[in-house]
ChimeraX commands (.cxc) that place a marker at each C-alpha (Angstrom):
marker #1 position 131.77,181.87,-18.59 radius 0.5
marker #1 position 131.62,180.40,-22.01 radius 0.5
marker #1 position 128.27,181.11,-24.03 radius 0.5
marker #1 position 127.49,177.58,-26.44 radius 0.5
marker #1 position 124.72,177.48,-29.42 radius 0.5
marker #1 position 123.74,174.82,-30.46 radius 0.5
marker #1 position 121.02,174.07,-33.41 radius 0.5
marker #1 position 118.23,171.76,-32.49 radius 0.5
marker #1 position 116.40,170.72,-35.38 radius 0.5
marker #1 position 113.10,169.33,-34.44 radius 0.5
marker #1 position 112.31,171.62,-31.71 radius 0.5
marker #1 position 109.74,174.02,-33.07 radius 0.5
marker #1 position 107.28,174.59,-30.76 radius 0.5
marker #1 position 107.00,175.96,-26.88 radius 0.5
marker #1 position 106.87,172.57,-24.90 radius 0.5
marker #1 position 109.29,171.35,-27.23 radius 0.5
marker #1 position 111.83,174.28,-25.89 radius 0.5
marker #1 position 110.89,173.28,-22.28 radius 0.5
marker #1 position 112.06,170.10,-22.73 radius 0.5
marker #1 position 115.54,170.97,-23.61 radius 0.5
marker #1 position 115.22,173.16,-20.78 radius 0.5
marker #1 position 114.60,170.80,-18.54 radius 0.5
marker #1 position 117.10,168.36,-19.64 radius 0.5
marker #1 position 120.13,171.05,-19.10 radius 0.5
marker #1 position 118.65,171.92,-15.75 radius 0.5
marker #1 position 120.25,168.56,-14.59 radius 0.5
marker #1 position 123.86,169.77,-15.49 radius 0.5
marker #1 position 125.52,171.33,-12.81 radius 0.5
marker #1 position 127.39,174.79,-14.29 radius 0.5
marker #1 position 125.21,176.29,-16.32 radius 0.5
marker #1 position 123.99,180.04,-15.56 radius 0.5
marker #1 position 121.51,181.12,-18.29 radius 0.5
marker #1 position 119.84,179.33,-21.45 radius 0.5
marker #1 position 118.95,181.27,-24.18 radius 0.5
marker #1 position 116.27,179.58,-26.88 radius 0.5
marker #1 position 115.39,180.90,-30.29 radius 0.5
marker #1 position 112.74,178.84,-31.84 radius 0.5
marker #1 position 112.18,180.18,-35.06 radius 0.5
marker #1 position 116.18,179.79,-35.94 radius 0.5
marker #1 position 116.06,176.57,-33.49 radius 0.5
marker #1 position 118.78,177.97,-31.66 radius 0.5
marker #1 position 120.05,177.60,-27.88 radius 0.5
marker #1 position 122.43,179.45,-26.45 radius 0.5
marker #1 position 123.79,178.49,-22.96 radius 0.5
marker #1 position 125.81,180.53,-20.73 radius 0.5
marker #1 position 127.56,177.97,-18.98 radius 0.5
marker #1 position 131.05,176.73,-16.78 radius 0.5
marker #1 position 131.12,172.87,-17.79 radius 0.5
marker #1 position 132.37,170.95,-20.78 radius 0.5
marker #1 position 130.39,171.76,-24.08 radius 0.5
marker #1 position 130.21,168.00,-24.42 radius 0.5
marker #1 position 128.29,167.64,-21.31 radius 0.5
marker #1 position 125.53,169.59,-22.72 radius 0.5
marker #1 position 125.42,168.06,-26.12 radius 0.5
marker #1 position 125.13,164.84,-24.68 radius 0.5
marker #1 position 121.95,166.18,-22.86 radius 0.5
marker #1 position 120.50,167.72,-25.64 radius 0.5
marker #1 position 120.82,164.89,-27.83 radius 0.5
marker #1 position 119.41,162.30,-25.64 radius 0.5
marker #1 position 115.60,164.17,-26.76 radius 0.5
marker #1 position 116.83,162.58,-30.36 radius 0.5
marker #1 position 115.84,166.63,-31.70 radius 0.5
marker #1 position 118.79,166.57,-34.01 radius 0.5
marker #1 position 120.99,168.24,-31.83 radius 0.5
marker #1 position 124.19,169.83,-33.32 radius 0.5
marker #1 position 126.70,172.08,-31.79 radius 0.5
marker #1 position 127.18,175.57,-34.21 radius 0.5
marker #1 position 130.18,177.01,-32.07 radius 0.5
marker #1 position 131.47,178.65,-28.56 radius 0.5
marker #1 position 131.58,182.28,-27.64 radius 0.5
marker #1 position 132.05,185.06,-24.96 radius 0.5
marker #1 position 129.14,187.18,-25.36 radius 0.5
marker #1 position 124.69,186.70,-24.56 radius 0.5
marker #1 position 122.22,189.44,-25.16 radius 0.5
marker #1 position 120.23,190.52,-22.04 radius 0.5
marker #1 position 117.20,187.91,-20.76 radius 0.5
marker #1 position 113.79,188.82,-20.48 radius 0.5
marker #1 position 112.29,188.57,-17.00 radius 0.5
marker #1 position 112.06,185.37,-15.00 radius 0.5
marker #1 position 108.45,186.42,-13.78 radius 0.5
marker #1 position 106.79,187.46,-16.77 radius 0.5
marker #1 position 108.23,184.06,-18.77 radius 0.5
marker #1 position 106.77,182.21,-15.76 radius 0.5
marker #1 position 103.87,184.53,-15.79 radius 0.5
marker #1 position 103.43,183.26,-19.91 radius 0.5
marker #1 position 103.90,179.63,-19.00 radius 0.5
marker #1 position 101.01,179.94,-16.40 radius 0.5
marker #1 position 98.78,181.00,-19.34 radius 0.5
marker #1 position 99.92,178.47,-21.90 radius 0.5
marker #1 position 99.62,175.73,-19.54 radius 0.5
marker #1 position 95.99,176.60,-18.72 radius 0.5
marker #1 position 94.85,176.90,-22.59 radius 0.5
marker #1 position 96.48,173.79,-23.60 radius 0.5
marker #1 position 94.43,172.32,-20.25 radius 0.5
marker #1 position 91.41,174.09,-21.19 radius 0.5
marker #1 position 91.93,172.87,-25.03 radius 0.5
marker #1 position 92.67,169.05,-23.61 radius 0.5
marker #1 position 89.67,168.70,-21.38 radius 0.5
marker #1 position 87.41,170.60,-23.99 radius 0.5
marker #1 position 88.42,168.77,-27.62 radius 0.5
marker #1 position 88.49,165.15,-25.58 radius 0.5
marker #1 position 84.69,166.27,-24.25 radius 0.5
marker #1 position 83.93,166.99,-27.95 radius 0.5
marker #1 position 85.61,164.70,-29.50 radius 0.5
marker #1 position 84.25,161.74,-28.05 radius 0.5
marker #1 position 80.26,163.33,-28.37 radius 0.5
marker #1 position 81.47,163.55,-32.14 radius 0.5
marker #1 position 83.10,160.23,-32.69 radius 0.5
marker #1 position 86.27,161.87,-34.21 radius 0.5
marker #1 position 89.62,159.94,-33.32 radius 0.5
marker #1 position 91.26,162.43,-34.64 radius 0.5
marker #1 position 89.91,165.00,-31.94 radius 0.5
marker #1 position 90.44,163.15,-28.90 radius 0.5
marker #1 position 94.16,162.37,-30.52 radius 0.5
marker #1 position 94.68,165.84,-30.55 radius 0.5
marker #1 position 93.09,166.54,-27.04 radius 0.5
marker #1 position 95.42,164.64,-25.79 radius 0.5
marker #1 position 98.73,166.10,-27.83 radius 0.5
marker #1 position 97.37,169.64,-25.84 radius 0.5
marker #1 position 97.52,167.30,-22.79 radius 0.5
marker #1 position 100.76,166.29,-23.06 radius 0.5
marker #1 position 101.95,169.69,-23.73 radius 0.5
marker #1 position 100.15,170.96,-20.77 radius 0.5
marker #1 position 102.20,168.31,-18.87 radius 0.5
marker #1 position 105.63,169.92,-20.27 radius 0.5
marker #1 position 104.35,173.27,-18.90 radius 0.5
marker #1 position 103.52,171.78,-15.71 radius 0.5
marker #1 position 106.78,170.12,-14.89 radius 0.5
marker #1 position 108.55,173.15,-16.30 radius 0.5
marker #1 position 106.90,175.14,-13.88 radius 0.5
marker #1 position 107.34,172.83,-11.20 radius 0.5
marker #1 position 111.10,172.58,-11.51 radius 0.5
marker #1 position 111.63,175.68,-10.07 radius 0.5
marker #1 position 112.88,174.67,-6.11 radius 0.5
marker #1 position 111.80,171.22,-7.17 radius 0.5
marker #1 position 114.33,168.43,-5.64 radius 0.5
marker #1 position 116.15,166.69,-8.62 radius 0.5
marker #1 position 114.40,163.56,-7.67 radius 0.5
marker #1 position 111.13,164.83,-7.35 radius 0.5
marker #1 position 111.32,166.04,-10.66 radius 0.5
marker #1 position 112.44,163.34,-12.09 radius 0.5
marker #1 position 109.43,161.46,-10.50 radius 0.5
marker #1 position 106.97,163.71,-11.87 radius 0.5
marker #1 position 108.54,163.66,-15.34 radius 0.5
marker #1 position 107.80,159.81,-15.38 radius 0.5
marker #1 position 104.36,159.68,-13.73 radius 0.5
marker #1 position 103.60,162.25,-17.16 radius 0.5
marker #1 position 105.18,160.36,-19.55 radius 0.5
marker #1 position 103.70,156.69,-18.41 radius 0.5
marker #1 position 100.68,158.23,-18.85 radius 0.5
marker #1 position 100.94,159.90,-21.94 radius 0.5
marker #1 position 101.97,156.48,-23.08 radius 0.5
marker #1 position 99.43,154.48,-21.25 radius 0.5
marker #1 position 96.85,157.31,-22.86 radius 0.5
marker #1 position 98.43,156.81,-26.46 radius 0.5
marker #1 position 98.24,152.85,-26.17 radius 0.5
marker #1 position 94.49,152.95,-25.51 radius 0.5
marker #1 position 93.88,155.65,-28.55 radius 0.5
marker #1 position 95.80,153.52,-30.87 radius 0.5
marker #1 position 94.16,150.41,-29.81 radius 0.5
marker #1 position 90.64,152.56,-29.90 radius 0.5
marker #1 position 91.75,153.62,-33.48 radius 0.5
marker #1 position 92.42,150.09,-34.44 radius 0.5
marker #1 position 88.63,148.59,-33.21 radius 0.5
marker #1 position 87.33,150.75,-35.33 radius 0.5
marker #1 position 89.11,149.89,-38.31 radius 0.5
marker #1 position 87.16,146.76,-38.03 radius 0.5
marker #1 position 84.22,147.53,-36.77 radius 0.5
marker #1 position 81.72,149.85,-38.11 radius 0.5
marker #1 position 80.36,152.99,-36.53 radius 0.5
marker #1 position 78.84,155.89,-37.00 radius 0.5
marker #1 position 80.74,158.57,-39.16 radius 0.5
marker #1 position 82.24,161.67,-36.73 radius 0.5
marker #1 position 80.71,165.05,-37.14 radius 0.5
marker #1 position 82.77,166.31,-39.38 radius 0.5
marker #1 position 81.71,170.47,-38.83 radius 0.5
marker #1 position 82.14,169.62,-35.07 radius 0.5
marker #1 position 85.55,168.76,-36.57 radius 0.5
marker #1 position 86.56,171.50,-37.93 radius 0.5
marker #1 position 85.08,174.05,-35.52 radius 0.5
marker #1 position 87.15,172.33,-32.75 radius 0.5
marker #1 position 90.48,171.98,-34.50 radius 0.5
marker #1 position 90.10,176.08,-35.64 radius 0.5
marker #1 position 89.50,176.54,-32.25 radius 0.5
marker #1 position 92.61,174.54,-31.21 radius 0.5
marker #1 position 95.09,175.91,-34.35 radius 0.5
marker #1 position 94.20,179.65,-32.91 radius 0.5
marker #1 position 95.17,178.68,-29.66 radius 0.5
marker #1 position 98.02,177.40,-30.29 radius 0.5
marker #1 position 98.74,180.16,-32.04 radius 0.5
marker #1 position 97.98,182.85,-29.51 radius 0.5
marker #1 position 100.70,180.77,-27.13 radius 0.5
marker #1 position 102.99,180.64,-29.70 radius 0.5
marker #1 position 102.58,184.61,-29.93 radius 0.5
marker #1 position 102.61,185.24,-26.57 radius 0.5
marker #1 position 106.09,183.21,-25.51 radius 0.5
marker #1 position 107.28,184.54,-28.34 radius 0.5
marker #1 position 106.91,188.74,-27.09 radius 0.5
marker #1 position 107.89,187.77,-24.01 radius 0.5
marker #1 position 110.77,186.06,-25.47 radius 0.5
marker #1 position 112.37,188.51,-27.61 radius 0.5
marker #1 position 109.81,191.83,-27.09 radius 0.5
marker #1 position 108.69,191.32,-30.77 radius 0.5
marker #1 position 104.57,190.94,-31.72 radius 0.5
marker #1 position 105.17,189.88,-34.91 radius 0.5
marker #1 position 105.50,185.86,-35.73 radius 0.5
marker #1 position 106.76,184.68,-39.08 radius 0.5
marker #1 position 104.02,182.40,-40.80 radius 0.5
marker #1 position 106.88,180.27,-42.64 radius 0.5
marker #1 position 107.69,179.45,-38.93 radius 0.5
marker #1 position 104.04,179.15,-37.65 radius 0.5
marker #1 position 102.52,176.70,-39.51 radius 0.5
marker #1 position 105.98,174.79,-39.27 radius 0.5
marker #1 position 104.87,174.19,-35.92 radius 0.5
marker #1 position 104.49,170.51,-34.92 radius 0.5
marker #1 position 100.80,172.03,-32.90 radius 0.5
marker #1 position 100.10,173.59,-35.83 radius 0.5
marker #1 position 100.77,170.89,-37.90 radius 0.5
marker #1 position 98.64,168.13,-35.53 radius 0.5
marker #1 position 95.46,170.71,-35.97 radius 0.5
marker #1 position 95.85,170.92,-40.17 radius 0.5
marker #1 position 95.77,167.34,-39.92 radius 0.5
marker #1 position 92.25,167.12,-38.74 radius 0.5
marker #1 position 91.38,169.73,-40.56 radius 0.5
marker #1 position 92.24,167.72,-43.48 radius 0.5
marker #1 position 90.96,164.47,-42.17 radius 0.5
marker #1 position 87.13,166.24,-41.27 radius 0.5
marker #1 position 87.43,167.52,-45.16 radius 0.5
marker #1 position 88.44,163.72,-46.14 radius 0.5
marker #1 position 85.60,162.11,-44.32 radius 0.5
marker #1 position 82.88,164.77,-45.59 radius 0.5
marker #1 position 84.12,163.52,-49.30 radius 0.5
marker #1 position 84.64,160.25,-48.35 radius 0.5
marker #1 position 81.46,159.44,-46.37 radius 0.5
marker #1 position 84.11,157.39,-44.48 radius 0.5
marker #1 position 85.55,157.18,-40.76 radius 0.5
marker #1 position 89.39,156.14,-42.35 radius 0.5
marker #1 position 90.78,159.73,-42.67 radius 0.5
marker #1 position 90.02,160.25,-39.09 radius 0.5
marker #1 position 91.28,156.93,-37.93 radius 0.5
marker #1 position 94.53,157.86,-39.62 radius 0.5
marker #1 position 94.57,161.27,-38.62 radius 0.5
marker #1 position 94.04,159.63,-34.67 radius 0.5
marker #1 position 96.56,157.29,-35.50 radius 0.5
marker #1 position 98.99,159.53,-36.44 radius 0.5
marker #1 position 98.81,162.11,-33.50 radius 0.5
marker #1 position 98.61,159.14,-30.75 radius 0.5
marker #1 position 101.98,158.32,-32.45 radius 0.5
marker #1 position 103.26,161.91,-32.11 radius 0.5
marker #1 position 102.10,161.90,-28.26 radius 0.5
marker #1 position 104.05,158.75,-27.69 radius 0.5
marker #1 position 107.14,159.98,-29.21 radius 0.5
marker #1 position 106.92,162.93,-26.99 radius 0.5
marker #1 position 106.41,161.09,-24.01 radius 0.5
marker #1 position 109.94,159.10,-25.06 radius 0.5
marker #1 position 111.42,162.26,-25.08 radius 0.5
marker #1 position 110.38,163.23,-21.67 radius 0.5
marker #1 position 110.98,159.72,-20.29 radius 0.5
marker #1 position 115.18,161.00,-21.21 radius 0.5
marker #1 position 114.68,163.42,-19.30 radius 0.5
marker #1 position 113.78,161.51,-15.76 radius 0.5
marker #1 position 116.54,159.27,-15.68 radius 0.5
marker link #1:1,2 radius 0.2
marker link #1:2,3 radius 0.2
marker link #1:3,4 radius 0.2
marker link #1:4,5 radius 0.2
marker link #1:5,6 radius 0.2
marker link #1:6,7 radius 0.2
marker link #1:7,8 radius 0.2
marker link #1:8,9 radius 0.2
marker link #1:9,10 radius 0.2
marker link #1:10,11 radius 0.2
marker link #1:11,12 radius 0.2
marker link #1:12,13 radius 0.2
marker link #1:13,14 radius 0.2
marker link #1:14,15 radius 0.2
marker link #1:15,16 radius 0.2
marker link #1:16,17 radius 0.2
marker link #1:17,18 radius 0.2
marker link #1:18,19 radius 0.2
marker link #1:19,20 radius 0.2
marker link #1:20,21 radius 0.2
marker link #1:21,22 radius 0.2
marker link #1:22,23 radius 0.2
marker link #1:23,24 radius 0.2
marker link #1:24,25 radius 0.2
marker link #1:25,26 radius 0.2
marker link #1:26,27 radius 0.2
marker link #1:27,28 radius 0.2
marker link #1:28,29 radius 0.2
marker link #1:29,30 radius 0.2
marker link #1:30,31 radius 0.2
marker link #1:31,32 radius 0.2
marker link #1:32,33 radius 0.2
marker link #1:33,34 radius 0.2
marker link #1:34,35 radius 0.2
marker link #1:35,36 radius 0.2
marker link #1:36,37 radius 0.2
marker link #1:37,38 radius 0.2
marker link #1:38,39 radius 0.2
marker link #1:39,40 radius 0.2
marker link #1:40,41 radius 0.2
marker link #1:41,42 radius 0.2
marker link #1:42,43 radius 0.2
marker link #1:43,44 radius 0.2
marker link #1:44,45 radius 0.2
marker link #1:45,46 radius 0.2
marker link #1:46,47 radius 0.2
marker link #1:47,48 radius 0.2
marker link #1:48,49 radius 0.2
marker link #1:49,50 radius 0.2
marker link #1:50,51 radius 0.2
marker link #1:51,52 radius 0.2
marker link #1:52,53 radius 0.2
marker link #1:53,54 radius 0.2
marker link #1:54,55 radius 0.2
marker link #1:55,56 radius 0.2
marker link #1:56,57 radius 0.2
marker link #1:57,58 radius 0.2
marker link #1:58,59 radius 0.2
marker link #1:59,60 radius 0.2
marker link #1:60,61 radius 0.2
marker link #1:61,62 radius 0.2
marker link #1:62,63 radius 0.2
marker link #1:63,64 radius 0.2
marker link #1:64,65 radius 0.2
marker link #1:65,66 radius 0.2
marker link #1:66,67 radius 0.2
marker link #1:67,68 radius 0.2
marker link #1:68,69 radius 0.2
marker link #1:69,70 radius 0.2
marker link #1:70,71 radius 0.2
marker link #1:71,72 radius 0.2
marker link #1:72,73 radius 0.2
marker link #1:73,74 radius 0.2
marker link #1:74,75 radius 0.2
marker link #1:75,76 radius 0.2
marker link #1:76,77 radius 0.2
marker link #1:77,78 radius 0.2
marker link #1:78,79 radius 0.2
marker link #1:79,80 radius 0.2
marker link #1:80,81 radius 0.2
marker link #1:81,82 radius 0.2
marker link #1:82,83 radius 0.2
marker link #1:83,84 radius 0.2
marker link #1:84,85 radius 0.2
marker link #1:85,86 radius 0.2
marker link #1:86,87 radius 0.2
marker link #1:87,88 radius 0.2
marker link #1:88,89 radius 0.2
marker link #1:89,90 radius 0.2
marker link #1:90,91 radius 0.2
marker link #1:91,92 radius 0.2
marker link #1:92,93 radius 0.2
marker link #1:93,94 radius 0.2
marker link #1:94,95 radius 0.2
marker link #1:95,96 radius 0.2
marker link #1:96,97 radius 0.2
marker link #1:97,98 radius 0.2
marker link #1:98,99 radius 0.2
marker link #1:99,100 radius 0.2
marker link #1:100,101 radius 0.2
marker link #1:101,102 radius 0.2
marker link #1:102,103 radius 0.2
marker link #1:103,104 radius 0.2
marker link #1:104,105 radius 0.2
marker link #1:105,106 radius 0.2
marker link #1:106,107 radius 0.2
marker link #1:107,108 radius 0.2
marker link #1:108,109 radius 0.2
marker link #1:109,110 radius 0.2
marker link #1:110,111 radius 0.2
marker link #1:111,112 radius 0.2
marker link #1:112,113 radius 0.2
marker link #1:113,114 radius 0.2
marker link #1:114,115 radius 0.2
marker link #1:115,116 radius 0.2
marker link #1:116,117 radius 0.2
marker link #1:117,118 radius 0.2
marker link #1:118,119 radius 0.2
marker link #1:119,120 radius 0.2
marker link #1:120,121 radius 0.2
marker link #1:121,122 radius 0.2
marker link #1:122,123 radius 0.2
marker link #1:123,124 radius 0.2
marker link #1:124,125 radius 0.2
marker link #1:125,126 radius 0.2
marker link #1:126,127 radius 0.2
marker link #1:127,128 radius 0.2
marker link #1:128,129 radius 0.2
marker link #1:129,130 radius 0.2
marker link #1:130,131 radius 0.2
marker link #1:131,132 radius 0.2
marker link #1:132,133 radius 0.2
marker link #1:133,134 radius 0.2
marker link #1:134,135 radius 0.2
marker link #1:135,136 radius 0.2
marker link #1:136,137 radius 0.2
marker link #1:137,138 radius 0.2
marker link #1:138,139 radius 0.2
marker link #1:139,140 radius 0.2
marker link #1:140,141 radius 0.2
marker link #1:141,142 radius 0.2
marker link #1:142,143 radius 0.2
marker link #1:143,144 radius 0.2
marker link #1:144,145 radius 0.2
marker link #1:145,146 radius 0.2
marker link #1:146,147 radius 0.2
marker link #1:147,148 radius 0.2
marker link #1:148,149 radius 0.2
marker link #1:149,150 radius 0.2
marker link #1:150,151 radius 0.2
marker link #1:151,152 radius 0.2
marker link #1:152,153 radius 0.2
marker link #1:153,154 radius 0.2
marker link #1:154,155 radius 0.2
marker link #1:155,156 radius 0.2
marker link #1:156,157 radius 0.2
marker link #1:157,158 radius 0.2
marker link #1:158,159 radius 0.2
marker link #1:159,160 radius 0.2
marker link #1:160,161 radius 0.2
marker link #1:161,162 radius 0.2
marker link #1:162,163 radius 0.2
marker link #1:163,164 radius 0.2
marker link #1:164,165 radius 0.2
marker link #1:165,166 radius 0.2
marker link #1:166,167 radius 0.2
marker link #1:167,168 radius 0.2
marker link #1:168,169 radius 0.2
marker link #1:169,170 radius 0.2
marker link #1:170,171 radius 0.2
marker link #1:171,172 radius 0.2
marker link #1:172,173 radius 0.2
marker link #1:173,174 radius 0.2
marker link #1:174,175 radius 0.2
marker link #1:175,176 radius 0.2
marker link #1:176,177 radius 0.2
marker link #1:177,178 radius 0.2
marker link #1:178,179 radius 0.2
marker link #1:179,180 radius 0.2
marker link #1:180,181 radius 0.2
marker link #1:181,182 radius 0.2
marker link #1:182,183 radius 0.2
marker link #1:183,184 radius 0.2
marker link #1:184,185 radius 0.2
marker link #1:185,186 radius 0.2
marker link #1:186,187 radius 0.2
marker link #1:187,188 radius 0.2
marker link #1:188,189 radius 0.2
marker link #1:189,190 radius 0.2
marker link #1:190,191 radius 0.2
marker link #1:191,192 radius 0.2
marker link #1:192,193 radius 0.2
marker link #1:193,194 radius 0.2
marker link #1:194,195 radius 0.2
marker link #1:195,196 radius 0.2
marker link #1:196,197 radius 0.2
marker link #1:197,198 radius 0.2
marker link #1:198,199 radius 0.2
marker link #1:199,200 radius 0.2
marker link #1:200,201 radius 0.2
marker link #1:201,202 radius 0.2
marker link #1:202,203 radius 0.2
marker link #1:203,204 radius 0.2
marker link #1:204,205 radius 0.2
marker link #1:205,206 radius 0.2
marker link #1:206,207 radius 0.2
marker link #1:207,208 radius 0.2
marker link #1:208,209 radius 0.2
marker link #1:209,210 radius 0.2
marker link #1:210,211 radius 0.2
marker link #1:211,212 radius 0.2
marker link #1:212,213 radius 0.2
marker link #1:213,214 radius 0.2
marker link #1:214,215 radius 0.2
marker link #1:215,216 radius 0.2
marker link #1:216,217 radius 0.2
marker link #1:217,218 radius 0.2
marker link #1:218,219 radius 0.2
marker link #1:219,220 radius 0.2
marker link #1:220,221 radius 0.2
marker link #1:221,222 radius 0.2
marker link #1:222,223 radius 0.2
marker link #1:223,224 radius 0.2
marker link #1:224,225 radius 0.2
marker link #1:225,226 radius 0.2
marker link #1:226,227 radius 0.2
marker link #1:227,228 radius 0.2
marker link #1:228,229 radius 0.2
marker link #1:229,230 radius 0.2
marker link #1:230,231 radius 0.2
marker link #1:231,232 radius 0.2
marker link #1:232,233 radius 0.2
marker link #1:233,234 radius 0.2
marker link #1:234,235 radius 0.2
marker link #1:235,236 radius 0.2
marker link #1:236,237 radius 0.2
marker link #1:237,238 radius 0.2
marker link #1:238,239 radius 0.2
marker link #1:239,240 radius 0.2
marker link #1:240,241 radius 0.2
marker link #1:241,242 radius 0.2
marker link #1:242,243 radius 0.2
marker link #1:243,244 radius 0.2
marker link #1:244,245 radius 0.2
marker link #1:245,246 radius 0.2
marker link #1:246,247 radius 0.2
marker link #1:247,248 radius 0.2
marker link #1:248,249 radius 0.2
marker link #1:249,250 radius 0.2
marker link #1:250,251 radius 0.2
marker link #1:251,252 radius 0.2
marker link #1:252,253 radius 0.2
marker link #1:253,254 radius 0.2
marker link #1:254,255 radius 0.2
marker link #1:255,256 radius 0.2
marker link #1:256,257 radius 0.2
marker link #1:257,258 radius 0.2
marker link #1:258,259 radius 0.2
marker link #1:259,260 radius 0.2
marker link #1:260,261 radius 0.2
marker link #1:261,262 radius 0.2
view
């Protein structure tokens, strides 16, 4: 067996890890796959060229490069307690999307339902990760592109939402509902982050430099910032951008998950 890291520099957060996942789980050879995502690391175990796997890495456009080939893996954590941690960060990134898309839209804030739907689309990653297991390769593949039309289909409408409004007046969003929500959200995300990351490598502690480096993170700061904007503002543009933005971001993902159905 040869043991191959590459460096993936975009992925940074959880569903972005089960997407490379899945995307190797096509190749034929390959006996173990090893992430790090504060370094942005994989390392896979594998019996099949090394250029077969960077070709599937780098169809997720992450900035895949290959670092170099080796003998030797550490020991893997176990299969049913990693499962047992993407159970529970598929059903708070569910929770979060059905609960900040309730809110959102009773607080006018783009920028909320935006980011309901970027814990949506995450929840899908979770869900097809944790349907691969015994999955057929084209039933996978299937349910990879039902997600992914939908995310886009989703992303479409918010953008076009985001763009009636520009014209059209309406009521400013609630702007402490804002906040509260997106807090909410940002220590959620957090608490998954923490959690894959013990089960991961057995450590509690998380780097901040590497949290809030976080693309989730990141997506929950921004309406933070654009519920601070509007309050000094007294206008509805630094949510529309902040909506605009994230609707962007979902539809990007959902590329990324279309490369991995075909």
């Amino acid at each position: 067996m040869t043991v191959s890291r590459f460096h993936i520099a975009s992925m940074d957060c959880p569903a972005e890890e089960q997407l490379v996942r899945m995307a190797l789980s096509r190749l034929d050879g390959i006996d173990r796959v090893e992430v790090n995502l504060e370094q942005r690391d994989v390392l896979i175990e594998h019996s099949t060229d090394p250029a077969q796997l960077g070709s599937a890495l780098r169809s997720l456009n992450l900035g895949t490069s290959h670092v170099d080939d080796t003998s030797e893996i550490g020991p893997s954590g176990s299969d049913r307690t990693e499962r047992i941690a993407l159970i529970f960060a598929l059903v708070v990134n569910a929770g979060f999307f059905i609960t900040e898309l309730t809110v959102g839209i009773l607080s006018r804030s783009m920028g909320l339902v935006a980011d309901s739907l970027d814990m949506g689309a995450d929840a899908s990653v979770y869900a097809l990760s944790l349907a691969a297991v015994g999955t057929a390769v084209a039933r996978k593949q299937r349910l990879a592109r039902t997600s992914a039309y939908l995310q886009f289909g989703l992303a479409a409408l918010g953008l076009v939402e985001v763009g009636r409004r520009f014209f059209v007046e309406s009521e400013l969003p609630d702007t402490r509902t804002m906040i509260t929500m997106s807090v909410l959200a940002l220590v959620g995300n957090i608490v998954v982050l923490a959690v894959l990351h013990r089960v991961r490598t057995g450590e509690a502690h998380l780097e901040a430099s590497w949290i809030f480096t976080a693309n989730d993170i990141k997506v929950n700061l921004l309406v933070i910032a654009a519920a601070v904007g509007v309050a000094l503002t007294s206008s509805g543009v630094p949510d529309l951008m902040a909506g605009a933005i994230i609707f962007a971001v979902v539809a990007r993902g959902a590329r990324r998950i279309l490369a991995i159905s075909r």
